[in-house]
Backbone bond lengths (Angstrom), bond angles and torsions (degrees), N, CA, C in turn:
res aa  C-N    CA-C-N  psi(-1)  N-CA   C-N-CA  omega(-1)  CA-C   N-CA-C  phi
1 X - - - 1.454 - - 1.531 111.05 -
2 X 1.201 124.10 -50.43 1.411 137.83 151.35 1.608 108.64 -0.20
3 X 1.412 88.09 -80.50 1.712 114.22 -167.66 1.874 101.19 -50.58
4 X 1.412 115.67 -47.94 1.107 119.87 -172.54 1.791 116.87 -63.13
5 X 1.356 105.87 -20.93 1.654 121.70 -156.86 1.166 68.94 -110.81
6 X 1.431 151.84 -16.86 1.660 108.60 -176.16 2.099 98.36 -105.21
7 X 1.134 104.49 -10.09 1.490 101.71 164.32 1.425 127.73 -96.04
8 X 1.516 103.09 8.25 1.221 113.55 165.70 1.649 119.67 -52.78
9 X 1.463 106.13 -36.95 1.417 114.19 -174.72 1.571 124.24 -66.92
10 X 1.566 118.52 -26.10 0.991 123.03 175.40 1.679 114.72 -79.24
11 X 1.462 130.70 -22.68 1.745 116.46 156.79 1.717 108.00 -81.80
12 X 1.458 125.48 -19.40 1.079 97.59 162.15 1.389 149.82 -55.19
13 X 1.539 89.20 -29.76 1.865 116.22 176.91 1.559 97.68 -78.97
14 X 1.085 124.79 -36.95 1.769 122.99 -170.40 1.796 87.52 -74.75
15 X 1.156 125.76 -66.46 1.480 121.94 -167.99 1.574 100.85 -51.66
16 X 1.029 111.78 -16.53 1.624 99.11 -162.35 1.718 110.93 -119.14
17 X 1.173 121.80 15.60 1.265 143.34 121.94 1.378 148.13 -87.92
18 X 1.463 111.24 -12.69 1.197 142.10 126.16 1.767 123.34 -20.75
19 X 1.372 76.96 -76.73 1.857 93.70 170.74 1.463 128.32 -51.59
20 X 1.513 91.15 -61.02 1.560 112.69 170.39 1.851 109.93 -23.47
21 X 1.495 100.19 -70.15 1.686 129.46 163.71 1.451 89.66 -15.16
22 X 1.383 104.71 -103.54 1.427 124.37 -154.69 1.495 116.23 -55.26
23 X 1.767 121.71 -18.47 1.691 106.75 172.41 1.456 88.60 -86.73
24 X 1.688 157.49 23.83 0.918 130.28 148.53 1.806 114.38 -77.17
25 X 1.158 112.02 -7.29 1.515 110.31 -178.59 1.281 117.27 -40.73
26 X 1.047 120.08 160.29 2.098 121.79 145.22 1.237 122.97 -88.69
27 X 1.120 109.76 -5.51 1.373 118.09 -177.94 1.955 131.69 -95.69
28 X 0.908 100.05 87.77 1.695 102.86 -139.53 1.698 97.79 -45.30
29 X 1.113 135.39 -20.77 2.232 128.09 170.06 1.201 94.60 -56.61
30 X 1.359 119.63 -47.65 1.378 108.94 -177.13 1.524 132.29 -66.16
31 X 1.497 107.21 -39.78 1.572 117.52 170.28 1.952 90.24 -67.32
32 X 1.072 149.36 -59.82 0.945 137.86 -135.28 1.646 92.85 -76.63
33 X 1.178 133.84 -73.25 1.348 147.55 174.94 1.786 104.57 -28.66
34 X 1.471 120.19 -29.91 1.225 125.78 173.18 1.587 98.86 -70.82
35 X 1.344 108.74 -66.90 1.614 112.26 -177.76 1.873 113.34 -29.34
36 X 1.288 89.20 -42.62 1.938 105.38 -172.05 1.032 107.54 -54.62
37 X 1.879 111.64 -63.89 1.969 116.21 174.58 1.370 104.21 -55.69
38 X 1.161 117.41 -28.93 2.016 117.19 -176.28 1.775 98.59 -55.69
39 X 1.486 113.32 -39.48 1.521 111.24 -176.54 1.450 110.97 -80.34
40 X 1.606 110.23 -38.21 1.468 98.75 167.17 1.497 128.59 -76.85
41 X 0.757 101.54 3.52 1.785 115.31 173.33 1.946 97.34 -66.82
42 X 1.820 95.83 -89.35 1.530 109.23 155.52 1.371 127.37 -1.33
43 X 0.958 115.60 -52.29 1.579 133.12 -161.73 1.625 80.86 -99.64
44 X 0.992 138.98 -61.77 1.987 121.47 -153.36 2.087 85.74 -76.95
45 X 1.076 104.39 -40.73 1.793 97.63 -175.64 1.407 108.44 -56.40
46 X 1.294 111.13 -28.76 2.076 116.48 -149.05 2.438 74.86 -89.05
47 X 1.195 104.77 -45.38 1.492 90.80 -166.56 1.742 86.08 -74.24
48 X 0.902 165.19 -90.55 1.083 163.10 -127.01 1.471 98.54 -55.64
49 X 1.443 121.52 -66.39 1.452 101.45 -170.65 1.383 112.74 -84.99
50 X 1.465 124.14 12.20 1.419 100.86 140.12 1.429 142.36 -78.95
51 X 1.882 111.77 -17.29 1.392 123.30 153.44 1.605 113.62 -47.75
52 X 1.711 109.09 -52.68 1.345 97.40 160.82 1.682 156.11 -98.75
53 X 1.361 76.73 42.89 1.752 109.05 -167.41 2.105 96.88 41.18
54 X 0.926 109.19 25.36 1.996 104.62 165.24 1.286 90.86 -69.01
55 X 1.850 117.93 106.11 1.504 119.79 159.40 1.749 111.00 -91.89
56 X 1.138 94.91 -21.23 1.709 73.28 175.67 1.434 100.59 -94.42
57 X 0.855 122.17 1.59 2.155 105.59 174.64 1.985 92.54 -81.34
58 X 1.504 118.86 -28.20 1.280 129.39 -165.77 1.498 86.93 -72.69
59 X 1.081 125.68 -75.83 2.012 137.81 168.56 1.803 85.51 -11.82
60 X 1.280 114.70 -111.76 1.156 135.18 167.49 1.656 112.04 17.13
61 X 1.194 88.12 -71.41 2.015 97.04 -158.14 1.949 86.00 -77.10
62 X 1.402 118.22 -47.77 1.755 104.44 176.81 1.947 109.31 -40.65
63 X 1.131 103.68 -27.89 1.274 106.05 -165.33 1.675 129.01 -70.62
64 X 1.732 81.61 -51.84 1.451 122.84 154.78 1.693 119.86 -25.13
65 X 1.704 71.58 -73.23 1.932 92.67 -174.97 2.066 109.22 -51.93
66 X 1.515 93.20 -45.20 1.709 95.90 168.18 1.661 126.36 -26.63
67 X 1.293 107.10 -64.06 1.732 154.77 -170.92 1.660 81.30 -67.28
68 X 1.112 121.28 -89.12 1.448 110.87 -178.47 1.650 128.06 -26.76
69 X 1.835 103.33 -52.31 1.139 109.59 -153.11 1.908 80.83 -67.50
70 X 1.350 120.97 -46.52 1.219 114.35 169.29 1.349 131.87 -16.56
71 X 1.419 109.29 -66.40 1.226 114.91 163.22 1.472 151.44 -18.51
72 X 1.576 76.76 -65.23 1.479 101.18 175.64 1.517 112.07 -78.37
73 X 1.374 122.29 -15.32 1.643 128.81 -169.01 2.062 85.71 -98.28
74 X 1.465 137.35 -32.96 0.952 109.99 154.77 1.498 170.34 -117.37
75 X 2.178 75.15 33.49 1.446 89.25 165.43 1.804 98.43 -108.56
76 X 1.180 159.20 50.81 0.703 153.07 138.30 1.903 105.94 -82.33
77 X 1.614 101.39 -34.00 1.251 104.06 -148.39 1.912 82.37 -93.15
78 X 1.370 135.68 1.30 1.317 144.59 168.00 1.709 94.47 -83.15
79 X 1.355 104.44 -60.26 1.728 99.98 -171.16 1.765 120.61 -37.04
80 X 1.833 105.36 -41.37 1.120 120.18 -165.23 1.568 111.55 -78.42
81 X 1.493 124.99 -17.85 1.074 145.96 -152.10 2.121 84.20 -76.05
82 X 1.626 103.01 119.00 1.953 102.86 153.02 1.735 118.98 -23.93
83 X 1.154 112.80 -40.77 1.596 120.40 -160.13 1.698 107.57 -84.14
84 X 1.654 97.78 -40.97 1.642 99.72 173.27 1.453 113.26 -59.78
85 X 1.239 105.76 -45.26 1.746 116.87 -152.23 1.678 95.43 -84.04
86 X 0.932 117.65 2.02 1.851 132.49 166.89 1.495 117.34 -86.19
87 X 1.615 94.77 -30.53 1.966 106.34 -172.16 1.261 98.37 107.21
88 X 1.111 149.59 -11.26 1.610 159.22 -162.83 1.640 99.36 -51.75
89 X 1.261 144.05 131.49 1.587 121.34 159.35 1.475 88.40 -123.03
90 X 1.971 79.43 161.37 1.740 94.02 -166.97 1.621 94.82 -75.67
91 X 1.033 127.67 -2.41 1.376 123.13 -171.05 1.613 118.84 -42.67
92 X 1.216 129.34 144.12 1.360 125.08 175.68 1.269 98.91 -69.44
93 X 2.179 108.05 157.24 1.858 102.66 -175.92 1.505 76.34 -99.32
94 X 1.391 92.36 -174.14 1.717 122.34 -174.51 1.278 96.85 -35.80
95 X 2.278 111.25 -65.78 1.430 110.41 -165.48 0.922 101.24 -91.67
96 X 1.489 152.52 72.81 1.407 146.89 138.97 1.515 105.93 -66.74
97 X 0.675 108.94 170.39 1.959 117.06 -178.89 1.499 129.82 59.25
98 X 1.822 96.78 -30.25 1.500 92.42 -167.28 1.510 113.69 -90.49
99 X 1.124 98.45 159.32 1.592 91.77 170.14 1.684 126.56 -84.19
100 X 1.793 107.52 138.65 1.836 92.97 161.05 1.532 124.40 -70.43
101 X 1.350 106.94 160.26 1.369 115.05 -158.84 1.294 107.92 -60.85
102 X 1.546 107.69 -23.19 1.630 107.14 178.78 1.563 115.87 -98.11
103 X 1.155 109.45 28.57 1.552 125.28 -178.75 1.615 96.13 -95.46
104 X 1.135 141.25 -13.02 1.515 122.82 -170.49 0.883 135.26 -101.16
């Protein structure tokens, strides 16, 4: 069992670059489903460093998992939004920020 809990760490790092991947999407199933492996990541690290008593990587990844669950609670709450469900992204357009010439 040992042997198994100490190779636990190497799919955690694969799941959790994995993840990384997918909350770069634009596509919020995709960021969300990233958020999800982000918890299973959490969860294989939180059992692993309790095999290796690592309490602050345990601190850490509880923390983590928070931030995630976040995530996922606000792109659901983006999905639901009139503007998403149109195709709308919150993305800034080209001229966001700048000023018109007769603005100065």
């Amino acid at each position: 069992m040992d042997e198994f809990l100490d190779f636990l760490q190497w799919p955690a790092m694969a799941v959790s670059l994995y993840a990384a991947y997918l909350i770069g999407s634009q596509r919020a199933g995709r960021r969300v489903f990233g958020f999800w492996m982000f918890i299973l990541s959490n969860l294989l690290w939180i059992v692993w460093g309790v095999h290796d008593e690592a309490w602050a990587l345990i601190a850490l990844q509880v923390a983590l998992m928070a931030m995630n669950i976040r995530g996922i609670w606000k792109n659901d709450a983006h999905e639901s939004t009139p503007s998403a469900e149109a195709g709308v992204d919150d993305a800034p357009t080209a001229g966001a920020g700048r000023r018109s010439a007769g603005g100065r």
